[in-house]
N, C-alpha and C positions, 0 to 999 in steps of 0.2 A: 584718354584715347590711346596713347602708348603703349599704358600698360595690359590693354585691351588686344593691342597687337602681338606684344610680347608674350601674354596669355596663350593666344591661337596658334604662335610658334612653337608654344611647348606640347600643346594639347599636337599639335602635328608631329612634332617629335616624336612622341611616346607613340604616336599610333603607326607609325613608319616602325620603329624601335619595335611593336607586336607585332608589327604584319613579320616583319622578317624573319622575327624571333620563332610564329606560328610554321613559319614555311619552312623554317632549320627542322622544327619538331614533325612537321609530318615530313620530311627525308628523311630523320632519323628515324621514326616509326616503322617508314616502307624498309627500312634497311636492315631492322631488328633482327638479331641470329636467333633471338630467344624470346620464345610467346613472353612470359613477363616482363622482358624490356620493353615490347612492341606496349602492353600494356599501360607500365610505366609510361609511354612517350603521350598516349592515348589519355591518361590522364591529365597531363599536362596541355594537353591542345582543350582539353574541355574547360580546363581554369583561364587559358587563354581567352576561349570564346565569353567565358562569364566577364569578366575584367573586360575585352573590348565592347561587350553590350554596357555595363555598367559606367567605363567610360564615356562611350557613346551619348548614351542619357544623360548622363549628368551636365556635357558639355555644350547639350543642345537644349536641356531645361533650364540649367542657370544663365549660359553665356549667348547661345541661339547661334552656337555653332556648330556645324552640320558635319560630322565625319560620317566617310564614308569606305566600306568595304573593299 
């Protein structure tokens, strides 16, 4: 059971750790002085979103813990 605790602390860390990370990247995005930065920033909020979905699942098929947006 502990480690089951401990588990859901991490899985909350990291998703605290993306949201935030997400929300750096679209202010740097809106800030971009150059379409290919803005680009770049654009790509990385898409890998973001893949990674929080793939998170997502996996934390609520194997462990049946429910993150949310």
């Amino acid at each position: 059971m502990e480690s089951q605790t401990l588990l859901i602390k991490e899985y909350n860390i990291i998703w605290e750790a993306l949201t935030h990370y997400e929300k750096h990247m679209e202010q740097m995005s809106l800030s971009a002085s150059a379409e290919d930065e803005e680009l770049s920033f654009d790509e990385k909020l898409q890998d973001i979103e893949v990674t929080r979905k793939t998170i997502q699942y996996g934390a609520l098929n194997t462990y049946g813990i429910e993150l949310k947006l």
